[in-house]
Each structure stands twice: as structure tokens, then as C-alpha cells.
C-alpha positions in Angstrom: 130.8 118.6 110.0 134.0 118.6 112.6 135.1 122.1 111.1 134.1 121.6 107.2 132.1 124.4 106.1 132.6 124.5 102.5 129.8 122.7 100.8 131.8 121.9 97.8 128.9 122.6 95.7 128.5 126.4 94.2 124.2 125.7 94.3 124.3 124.6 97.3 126.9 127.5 98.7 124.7 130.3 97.5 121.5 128.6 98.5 123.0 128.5 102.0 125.6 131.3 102.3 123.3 134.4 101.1 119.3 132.4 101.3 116.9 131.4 99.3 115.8 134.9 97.4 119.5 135.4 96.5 119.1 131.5 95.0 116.5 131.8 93.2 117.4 135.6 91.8 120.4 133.8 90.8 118.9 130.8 89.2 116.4 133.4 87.1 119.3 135.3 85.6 121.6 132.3 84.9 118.3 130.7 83.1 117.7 133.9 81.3 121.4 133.9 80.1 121.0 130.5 78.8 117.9 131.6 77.1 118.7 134.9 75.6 122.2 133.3 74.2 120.0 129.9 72.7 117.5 132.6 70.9 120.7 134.7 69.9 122.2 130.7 68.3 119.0 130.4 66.6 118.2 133.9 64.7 121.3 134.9 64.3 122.3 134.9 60.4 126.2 135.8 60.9 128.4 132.9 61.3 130.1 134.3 63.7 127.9 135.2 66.0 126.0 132.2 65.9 129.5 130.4 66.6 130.2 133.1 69.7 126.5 132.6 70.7 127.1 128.4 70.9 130.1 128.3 72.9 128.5 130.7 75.4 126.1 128.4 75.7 127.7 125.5 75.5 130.1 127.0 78.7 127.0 127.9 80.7 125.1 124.6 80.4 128.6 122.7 81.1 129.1 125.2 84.3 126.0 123.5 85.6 127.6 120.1 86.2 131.2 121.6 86.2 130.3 123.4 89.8 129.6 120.5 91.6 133.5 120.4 92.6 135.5 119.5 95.4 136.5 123.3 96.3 134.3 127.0 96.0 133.7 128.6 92.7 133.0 132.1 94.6 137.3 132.7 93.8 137.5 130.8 90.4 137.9 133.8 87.9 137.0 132.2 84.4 133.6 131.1 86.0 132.8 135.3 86.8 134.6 136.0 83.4 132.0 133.3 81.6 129.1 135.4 83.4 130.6 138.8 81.8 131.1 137.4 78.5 127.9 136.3 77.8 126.1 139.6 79.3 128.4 141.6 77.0 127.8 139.4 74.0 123.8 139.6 74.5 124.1 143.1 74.9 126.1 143.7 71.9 123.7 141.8 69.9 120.9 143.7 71.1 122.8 146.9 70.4 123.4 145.8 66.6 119.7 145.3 66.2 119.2 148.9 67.8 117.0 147.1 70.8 117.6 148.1 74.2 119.8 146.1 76.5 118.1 144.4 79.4 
């Protein structure tokens, strides 16, 4: 690789930097995210939640493609901001239907 050890790919990085049951840990919760937030989009009666619910959505199925970038994500704030938003907004929903958060 004459020196380059940046994969310049965030799957790849985490696959490789912290091993496969880190990946595929990571991979569950990012594809539970994107599931919880879809189901949230389509029950959801209140504009704007539904609205909230479809840009976090939107922003987590664009990440996907988005990461495949010529530098490491692992710094990029918005991308860990993106992760925080969403848990907080699926947790809020669940807390306004009196469920409990997982």
C-alpha cells in the first residue's frame, strides 16, 4: 500500500479496524435504525413527525453511498450527529406512545 492505510471506505474501515463482530453489530443497529424510523414514516398520523421520520431516513439510506469517500468518516461530526438524531427521535416517539425505549 506504500504507507496508505486509510481505506477510504467507512464499511470497509470498521470491518477492518475493529473485526467482523464489531461489523456486523454495527450493520444490525444501523439496519434497525433504518427500520424503526420507515415504521415510525408509515404509522405515524402527525405531519410532522412523519416529515422528521423521512428525512431521517432519507439521511441514513443516503449515508450508505455517501461513505464511500476519499477520506474517514470516524472524525466527520454530522455523520455521528445523524446517528444521535435518529436514536433520539425513535425514542421520543416511543415515549409519546408510553412504550419503552429500546
Amino acid at each position: 500500500t506504500r504507507g496508505i492505510t486509510n481505506p477510504h471506505n467507512w464499511w470497509i474501515e470498521i470491518l477492518v479496524d475493529y473485526g467482523l463482530l464489531i461489523f456486523v453489530f454495527y450493520i444490525i443497529i444501523y439496519m434497525r435504525l433504518v427500520y424503526q424510523l420507515f415504521v415510525v414514516f408509515l404509522r405515524s398520523k402527525d405531519a410532522n413527525q412523519k416529515e422528521i421520520a423521512k428525512v431521517l431516513l432519507v439521511s441514513l439510506l443516503t449515508f450508505v453511498f455517501a461513505c464511500i469517500s476519499s477520506s474517514s468518516v470516524m472524525t466527520f461530526m454530522p455523520q455521528w450527529i445523524l446517528l444521535i438524531m435518529s436514536i433520539s427521535f425513535i425514542n421520543i416517539t416511543k415515549l409519546k406512545k408510553g412504550q419503552a425505549c429500546t
